[in-house]
PyMOL Python script that loads the backbone (N, CA, C, O; Angstrom):
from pymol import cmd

cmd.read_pdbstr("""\
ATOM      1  N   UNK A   1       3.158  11.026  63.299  1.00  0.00           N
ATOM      2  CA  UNK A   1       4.330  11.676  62.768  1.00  0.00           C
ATOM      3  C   UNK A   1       5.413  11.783  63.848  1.00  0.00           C
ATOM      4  O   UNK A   1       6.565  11.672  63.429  1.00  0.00           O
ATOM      5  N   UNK A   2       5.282  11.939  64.904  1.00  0.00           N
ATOM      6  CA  UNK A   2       5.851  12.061  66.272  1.00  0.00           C
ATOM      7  C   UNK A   2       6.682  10.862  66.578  1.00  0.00           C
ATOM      8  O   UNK A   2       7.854  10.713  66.927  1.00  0.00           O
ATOM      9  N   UNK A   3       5.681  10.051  66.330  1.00  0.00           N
ATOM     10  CA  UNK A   3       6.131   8.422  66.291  1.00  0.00           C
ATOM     11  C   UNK A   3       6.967   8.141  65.782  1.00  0.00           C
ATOM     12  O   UNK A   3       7.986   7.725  66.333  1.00  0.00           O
ATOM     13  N   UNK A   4       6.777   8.305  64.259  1.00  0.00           N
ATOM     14  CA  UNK A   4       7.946   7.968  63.419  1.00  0.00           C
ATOM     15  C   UNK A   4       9.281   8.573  63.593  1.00  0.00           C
ATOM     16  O   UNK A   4      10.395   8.077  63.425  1.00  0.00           O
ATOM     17  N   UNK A   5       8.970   9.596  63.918  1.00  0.00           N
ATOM     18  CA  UNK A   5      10.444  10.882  63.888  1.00  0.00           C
ATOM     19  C   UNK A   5      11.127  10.718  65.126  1.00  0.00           C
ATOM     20  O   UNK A   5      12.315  11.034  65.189  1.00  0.00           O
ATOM     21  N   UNK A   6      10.463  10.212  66.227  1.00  0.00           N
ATOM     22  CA  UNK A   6      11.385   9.443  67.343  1.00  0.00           C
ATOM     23  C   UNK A   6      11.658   7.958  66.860  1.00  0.00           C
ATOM     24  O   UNK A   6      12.770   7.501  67.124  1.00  0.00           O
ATOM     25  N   UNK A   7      11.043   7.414  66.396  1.00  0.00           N
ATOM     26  CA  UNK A   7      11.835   6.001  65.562  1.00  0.00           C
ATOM     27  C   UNK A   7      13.333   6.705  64.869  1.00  0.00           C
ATOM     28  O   UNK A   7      14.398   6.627  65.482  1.00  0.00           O
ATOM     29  N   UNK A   8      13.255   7.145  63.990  1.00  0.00           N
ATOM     30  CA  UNK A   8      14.054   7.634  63.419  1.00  0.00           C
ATOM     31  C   UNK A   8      15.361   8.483  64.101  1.00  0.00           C
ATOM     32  O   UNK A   8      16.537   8.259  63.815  1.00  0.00           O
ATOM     33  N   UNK A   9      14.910   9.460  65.022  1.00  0.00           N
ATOM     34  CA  UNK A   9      15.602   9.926  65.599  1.00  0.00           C
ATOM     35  C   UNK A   9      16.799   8.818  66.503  1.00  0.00           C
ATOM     36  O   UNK A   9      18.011   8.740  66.698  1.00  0.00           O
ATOM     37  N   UNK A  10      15.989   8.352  66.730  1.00  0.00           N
ATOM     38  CA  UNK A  10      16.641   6.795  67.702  1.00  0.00           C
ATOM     39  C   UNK A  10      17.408   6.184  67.210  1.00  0.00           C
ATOM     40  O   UNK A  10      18.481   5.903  67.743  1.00  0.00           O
ATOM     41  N   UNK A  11      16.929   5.688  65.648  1.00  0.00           N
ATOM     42  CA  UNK A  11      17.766   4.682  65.496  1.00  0.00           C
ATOM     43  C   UNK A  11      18.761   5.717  64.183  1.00  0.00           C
ATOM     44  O   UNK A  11      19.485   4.937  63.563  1.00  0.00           O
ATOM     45  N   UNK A  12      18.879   6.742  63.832  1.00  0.00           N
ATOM     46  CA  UNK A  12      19.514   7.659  63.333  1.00  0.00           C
ATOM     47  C   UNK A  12      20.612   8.352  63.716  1.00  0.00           C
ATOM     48  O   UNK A  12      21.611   8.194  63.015  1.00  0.00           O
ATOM     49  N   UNK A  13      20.690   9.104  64.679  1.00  0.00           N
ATOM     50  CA  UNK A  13      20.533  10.183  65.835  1.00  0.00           C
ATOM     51  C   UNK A  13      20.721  11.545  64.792  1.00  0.00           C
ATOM     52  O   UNK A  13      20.637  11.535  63.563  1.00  0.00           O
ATOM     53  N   UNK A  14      20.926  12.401  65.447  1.00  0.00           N
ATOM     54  CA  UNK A  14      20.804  13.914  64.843  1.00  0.00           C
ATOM     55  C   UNK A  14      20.944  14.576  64.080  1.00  0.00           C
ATOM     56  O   UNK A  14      20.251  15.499  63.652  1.00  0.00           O
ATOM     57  N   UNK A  15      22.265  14.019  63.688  1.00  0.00           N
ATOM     58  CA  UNK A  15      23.171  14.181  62.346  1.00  0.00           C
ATOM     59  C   UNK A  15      22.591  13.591  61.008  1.00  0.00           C
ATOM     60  O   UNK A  15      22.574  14.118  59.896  1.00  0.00           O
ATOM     61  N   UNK A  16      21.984  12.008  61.518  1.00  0.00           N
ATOM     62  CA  UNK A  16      21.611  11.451  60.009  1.00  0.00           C
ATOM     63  C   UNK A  16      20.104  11.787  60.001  1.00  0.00           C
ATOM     64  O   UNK A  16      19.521  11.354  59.007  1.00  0.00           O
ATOM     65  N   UNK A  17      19.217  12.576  61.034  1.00  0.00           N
ATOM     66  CA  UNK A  17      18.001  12.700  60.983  1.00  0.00           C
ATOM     67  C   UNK A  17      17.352  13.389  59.663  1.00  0.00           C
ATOM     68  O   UNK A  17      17.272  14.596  59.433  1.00  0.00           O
ATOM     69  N   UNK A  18      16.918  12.325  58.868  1.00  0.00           N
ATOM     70  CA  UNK A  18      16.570  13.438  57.437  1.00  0.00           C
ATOM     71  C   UNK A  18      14.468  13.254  57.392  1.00  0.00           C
ATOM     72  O   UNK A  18      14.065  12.092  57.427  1.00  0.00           O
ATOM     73  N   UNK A  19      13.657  14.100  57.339  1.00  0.00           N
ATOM     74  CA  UNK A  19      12.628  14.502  57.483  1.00  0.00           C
ATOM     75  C   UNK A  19      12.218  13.290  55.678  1.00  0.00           C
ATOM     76  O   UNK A  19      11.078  12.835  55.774  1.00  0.00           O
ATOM     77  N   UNK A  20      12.762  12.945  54.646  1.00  0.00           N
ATOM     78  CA  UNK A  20      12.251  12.058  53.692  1.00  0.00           C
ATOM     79  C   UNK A  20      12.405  10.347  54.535  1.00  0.00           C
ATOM     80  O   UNK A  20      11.861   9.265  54.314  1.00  0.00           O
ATOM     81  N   UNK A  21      13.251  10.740  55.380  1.00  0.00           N
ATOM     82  CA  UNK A  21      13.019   8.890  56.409  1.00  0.00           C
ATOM     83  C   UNK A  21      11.828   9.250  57.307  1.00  0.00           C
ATOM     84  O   UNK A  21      11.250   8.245  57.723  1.00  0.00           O
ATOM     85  N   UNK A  22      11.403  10.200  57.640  1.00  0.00           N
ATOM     86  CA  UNK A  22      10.438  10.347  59.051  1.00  0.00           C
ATOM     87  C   UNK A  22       9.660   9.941  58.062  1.00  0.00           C
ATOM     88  O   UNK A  22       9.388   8.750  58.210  1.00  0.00           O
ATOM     89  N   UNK A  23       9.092  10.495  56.943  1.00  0.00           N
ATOM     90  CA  UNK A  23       7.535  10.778  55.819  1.00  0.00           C
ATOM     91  C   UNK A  23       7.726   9.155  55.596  1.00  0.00           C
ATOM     92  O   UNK A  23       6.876   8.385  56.043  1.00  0.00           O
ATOM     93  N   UNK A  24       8.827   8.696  54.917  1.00  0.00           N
ATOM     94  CA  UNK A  24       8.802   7.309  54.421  1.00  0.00           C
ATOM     95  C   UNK A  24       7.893   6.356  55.679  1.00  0.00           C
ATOM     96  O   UNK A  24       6.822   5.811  55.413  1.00  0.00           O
ATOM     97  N   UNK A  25       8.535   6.293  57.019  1.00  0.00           N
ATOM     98  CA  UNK A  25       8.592   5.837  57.955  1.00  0.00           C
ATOM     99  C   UNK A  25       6.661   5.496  58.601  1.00  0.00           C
ATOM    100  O   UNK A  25       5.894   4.582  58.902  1.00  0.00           O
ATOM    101  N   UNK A  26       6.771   7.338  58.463  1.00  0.00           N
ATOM    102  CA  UNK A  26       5.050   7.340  58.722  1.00  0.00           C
ATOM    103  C   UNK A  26       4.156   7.276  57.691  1.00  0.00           C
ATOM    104  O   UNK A  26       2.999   7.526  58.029  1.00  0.00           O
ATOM    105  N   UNK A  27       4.389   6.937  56.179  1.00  0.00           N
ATOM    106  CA  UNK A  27       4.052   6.502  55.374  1.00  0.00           C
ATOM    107  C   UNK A  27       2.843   8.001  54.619  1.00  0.00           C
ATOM    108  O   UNK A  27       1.659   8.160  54.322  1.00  0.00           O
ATOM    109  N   UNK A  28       4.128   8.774  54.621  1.00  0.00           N
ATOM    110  CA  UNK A  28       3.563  10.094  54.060  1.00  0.00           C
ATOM    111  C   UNK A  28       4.519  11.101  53.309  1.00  0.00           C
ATOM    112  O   UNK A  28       5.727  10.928  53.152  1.00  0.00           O
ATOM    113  N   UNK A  29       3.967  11.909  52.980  1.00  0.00           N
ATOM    114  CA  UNK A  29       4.584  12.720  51.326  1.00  0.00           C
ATOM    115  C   UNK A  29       5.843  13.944  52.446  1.00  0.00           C
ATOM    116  O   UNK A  29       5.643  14.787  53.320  1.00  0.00           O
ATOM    117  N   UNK A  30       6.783  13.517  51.922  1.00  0.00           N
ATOM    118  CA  UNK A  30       7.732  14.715  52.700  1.00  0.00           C
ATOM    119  C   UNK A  30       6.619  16.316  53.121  1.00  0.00           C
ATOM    120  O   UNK A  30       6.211  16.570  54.255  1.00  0.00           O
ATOM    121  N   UNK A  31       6.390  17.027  52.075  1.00  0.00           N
ATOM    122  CA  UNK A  31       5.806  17.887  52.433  1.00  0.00           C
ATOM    123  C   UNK A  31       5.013  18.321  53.069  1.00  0.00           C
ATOM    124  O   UNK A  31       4.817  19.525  53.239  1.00  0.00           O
ATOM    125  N   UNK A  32       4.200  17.118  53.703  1.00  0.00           N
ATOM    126  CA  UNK A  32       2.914  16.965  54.828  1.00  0.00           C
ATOM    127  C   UNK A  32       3.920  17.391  56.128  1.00  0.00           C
ATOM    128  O   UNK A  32       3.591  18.251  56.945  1.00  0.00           O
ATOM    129  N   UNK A  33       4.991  16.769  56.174  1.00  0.00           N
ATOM    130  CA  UNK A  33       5.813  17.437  57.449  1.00  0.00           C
ATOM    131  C   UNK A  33       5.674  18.795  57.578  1.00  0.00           C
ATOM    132  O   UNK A  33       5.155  19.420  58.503  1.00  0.00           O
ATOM    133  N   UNK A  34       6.247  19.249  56.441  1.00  0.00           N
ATOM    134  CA  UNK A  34       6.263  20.780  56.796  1.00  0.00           C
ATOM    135  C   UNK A  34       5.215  21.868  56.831  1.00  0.00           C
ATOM    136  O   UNK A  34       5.336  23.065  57.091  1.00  0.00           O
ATOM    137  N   UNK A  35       3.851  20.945  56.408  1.00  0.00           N
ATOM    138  CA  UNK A  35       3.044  21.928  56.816  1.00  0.00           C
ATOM    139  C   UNK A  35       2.693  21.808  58.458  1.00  0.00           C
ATOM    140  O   UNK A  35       1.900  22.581  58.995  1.00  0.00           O
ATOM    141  N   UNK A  36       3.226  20.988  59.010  1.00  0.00           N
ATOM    142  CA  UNK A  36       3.690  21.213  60.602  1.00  0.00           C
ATOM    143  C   UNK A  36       4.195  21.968  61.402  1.00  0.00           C
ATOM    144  O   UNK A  36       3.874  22.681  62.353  1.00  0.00           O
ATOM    145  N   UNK A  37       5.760  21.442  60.370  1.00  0.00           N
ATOM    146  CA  UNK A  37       7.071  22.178  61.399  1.00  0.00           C
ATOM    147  C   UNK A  37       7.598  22.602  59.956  1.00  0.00           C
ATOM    148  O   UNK A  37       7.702  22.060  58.856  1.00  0.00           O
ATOM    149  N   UNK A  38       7.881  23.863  60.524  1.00  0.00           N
ATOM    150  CA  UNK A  38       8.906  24.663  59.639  1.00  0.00           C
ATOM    151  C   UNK A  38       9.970  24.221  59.600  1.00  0.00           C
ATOM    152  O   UNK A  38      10.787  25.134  59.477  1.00  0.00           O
ATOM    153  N   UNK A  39      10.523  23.043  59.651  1.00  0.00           N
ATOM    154  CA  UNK A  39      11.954  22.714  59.754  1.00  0.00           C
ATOM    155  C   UNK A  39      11.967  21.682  60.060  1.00  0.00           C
ATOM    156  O   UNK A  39      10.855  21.226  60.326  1.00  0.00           O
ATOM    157  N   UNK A  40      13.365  20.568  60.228  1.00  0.00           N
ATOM    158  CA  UNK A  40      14.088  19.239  60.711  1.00  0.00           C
ATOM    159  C   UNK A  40      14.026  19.850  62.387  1.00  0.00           C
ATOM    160  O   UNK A  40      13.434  19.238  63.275  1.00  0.00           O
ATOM    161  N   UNK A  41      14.543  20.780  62.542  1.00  0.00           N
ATOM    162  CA  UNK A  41      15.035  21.156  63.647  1.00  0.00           C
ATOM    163  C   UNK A  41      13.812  21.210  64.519  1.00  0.00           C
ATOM    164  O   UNK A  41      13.862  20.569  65.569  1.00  0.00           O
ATOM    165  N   UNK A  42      12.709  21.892  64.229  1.00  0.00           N
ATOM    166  CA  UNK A  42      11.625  22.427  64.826  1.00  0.00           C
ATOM    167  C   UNK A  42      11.021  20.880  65.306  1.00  0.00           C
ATOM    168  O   UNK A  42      10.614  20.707  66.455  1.00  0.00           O
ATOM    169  N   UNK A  43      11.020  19.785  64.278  1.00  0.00           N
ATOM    170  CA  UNK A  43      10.377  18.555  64.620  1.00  0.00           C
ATOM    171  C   UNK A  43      10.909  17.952  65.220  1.00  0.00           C
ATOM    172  O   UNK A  43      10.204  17.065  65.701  1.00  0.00           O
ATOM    173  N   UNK A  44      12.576  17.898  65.711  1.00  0.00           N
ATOM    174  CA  UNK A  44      13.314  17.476  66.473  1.00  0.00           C
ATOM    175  C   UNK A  44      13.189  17.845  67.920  1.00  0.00           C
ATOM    176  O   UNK A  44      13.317  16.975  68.781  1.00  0.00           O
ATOM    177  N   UNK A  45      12.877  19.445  68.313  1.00  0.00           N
ATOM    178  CA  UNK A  45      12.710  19.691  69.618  1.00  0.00           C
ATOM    179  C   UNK A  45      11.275  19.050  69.682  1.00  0.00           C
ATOM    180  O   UNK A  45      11.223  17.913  70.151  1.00  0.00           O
ATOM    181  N   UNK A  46      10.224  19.578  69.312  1.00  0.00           N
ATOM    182  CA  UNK A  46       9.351  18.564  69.391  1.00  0.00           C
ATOM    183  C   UNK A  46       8.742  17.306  70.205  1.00  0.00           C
ATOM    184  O   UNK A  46       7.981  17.069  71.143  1.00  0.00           O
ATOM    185  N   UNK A  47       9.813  16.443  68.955  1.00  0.00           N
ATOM    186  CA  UNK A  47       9.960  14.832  69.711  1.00  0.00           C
ATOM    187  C   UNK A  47      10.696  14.939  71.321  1.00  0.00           C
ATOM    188  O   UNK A  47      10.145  14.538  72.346  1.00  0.00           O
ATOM    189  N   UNK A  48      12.325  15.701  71.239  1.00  0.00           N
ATOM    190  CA  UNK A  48      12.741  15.825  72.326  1.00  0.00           C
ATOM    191  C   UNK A  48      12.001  16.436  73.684  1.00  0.00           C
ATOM    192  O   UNK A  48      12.241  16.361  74.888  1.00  0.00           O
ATOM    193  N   UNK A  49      11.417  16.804  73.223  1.00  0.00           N
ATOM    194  CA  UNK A  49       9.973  17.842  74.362  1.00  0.00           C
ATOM    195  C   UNK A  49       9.037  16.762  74.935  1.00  0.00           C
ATOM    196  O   UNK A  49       8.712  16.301  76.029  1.00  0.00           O
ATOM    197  N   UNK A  50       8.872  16.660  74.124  1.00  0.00           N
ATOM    198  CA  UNK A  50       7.519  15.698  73.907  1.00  0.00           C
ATOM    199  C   UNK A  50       8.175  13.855  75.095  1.00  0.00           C
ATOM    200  O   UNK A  50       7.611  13.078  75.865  1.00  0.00           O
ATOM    201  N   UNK A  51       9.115  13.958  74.716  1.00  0.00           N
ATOM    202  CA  UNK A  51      10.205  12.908  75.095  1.00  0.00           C
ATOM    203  C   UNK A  51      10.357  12.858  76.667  1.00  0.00           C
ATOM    204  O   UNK A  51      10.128  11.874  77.370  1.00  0.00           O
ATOM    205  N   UNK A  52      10.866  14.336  77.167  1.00  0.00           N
ATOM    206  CA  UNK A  52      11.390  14.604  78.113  1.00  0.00           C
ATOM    207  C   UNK A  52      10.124  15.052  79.351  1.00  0.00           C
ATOM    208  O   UNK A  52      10.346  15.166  80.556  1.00  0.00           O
ATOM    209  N   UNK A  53       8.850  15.244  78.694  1.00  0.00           N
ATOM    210  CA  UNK A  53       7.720  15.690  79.360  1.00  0.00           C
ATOM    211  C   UNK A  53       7.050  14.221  79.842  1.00  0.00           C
ATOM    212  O   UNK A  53       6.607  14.049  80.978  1.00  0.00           O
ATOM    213  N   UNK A  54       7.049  13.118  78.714  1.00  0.00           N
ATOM    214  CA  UNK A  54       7.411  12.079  79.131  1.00  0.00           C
ATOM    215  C   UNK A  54       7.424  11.119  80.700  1.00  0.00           C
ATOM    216  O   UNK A  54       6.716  10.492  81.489  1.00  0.00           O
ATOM    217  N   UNK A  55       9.058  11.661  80.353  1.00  0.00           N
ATOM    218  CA  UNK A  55      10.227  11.180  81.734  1.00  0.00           C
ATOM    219  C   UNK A  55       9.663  11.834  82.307  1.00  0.00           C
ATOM    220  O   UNK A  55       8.598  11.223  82.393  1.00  0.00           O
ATOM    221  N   UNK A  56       9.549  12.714  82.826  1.00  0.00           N
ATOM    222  CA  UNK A  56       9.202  13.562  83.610  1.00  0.00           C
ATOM    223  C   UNK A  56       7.672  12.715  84.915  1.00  0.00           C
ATOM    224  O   UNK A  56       7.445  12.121  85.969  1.00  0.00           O
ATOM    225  N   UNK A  57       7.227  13.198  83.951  1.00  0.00           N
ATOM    226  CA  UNK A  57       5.576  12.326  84.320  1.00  0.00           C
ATOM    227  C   UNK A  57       5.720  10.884  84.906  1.00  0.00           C
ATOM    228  O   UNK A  57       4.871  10.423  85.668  1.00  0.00           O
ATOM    229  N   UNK A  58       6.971  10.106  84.468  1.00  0.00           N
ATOM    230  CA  UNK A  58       6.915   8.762  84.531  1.00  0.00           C
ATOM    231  C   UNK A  58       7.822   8.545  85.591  1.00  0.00           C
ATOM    232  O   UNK A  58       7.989   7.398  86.005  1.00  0.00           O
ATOM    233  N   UNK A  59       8.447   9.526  86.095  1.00  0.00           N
ATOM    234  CA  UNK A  59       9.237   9.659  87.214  1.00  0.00           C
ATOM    235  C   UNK A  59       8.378  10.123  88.556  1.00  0.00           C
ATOM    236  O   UNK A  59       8.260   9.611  89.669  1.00  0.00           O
ATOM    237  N   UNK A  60       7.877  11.221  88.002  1.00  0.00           N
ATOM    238  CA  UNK A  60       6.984  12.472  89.143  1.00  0.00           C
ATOM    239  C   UNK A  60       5.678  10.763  89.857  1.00  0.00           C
ATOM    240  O   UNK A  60       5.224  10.599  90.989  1.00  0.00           O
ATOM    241  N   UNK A  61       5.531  10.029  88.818  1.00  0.00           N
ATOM    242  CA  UNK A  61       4.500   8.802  89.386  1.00  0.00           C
ATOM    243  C   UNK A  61       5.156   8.088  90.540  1.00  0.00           C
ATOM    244  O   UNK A  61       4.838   7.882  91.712  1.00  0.00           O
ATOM    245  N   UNK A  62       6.577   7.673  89.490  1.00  0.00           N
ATOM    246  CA  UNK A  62       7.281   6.610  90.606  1.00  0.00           C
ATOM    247  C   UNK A  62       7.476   7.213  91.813  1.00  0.00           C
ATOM    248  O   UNK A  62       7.077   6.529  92.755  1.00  0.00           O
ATOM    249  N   UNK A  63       8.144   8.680  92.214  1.00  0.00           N
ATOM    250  CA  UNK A  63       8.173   9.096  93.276  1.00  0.00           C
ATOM    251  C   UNK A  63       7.023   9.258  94.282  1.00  0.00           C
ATOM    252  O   UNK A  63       6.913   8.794  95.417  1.00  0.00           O
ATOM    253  N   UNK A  64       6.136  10.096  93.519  1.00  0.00           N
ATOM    254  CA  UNK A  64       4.659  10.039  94.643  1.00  0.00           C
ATOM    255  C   UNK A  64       4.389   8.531  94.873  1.00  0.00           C
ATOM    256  O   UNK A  64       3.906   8.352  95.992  1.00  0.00           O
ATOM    257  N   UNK A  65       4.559   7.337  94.126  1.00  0.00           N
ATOM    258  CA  UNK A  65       4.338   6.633  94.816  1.00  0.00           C
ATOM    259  C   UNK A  65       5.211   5.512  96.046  1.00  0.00           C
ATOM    260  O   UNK A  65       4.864   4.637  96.839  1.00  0.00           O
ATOM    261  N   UNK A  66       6.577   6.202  95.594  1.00  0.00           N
ATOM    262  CA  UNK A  66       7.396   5.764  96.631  1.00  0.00           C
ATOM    263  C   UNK A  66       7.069   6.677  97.517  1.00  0.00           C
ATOM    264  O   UNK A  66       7.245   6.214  98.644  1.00  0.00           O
ATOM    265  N   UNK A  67       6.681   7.743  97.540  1.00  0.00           N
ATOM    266  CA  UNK A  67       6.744   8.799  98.891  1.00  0.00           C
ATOM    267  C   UNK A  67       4.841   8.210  99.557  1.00  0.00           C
ATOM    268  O   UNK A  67       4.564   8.316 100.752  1.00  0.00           O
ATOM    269  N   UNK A  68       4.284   7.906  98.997  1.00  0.00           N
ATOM    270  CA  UNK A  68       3.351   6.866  99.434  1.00  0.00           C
ATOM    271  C   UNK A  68       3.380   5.861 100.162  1.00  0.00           C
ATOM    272  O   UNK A  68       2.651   5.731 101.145  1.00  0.00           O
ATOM    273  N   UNK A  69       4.238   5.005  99.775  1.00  0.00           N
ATOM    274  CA  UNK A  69       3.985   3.944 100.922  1.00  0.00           C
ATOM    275  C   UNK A  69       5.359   4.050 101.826  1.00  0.00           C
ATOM    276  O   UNK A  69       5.530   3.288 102.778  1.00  0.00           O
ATOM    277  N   UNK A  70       6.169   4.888 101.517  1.00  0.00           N
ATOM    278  CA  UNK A  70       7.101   5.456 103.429  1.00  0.00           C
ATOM    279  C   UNK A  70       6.332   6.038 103.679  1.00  0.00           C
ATOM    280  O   UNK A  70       6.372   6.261 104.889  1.00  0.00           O
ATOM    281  N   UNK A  71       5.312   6.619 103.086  1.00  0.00           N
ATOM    282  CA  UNK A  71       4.295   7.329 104.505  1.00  0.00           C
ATOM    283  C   UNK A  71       3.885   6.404 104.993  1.00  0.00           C
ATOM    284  O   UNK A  71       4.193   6.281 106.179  1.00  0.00           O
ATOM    285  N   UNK A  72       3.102   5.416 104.443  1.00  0.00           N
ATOM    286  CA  UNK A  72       2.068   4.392 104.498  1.00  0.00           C
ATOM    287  C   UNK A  72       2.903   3.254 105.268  1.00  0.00           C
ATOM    288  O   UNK A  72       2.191   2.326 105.653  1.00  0.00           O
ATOM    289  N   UNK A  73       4.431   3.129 105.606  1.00  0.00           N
ATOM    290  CA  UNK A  73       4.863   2.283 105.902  1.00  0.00           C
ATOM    291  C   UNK A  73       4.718   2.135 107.832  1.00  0.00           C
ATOM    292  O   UNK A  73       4.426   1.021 108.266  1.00  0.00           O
ATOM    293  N   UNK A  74       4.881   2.994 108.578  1.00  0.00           N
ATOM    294  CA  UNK A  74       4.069   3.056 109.826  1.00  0.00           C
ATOM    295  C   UNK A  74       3.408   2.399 110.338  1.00  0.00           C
ATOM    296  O   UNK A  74       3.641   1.663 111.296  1.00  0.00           O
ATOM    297  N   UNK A  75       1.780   2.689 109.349  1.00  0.00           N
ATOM    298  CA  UNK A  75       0.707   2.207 110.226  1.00  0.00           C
ATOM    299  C   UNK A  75       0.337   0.617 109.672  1.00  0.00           C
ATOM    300  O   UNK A  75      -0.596  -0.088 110.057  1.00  0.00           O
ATOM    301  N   UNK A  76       1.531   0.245 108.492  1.00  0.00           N
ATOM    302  CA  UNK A  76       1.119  -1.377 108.427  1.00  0.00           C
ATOM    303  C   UNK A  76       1.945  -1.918 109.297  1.00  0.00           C
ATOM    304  O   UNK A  76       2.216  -3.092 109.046  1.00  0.00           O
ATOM    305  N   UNK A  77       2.432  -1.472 110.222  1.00  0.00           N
ATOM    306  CA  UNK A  77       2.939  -2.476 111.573  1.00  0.00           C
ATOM    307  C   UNK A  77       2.378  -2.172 112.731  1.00  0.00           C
ATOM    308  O   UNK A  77       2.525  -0.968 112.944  1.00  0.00           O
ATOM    309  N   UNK A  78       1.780  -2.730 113.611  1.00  0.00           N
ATOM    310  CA  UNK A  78       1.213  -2.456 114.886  1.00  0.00           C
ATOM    311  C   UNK A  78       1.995  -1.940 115.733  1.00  0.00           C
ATOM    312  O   UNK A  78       1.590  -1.670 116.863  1.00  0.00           O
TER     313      UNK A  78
END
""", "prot")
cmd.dss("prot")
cmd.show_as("cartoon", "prot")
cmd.util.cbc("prot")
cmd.orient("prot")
C-alpha cells in the first residue's frame, strides 16, 4: 500500500493525490485504506516519513563509508 501511494504520490503530487488511485494502483477496495489511515493526509505523511527515513539511512551509509576510507587512506601508503 506504501508502494503504491508513493507511485502515486510521485507521479500525482499532493494536490491530485486521491486514496481511489492508491486502492486502484495496489489493486484494492478504497476502504481497506482506511482501515489503516484515517485519512489522505495521514497516508501521505506516512509515505513522506517513511521516504525521508529512507534518505536518511542511505546517506548516514555513504558517509560512514566515506569517513572510512579517509581514515583508511594513511596506512594504504607506506
Amino acid at each position: 500500500m506504501l508502494d503504491a501511494a508513493a507511485h502515486i504520490l510521485s507521479r500525482e503530487g499532493c494536490a491530485r493525490f486521491r486514496l481511489v488511485d492508491v486502492a486502484a494502483y495496489a489493486q484494492l477496495r478504497p476502504p481497506t485504506i482506511y482501515y489503516h489511515y484515517a485519512s489522505r493526509d495521514d497516508l501521505i505523511e506516512e509515505v513522506m516519513g517513511s521516504g525521508i527515513a529512507d534518505m536518511r539511512a542511505r546517506v548516514i551509509a555513504v558517509l560512514d563509508d566515506a569517513a572510512r576510507r579517509v581514515t583508511q587512506a594513511p596506512n594504504a601508503h607506506p
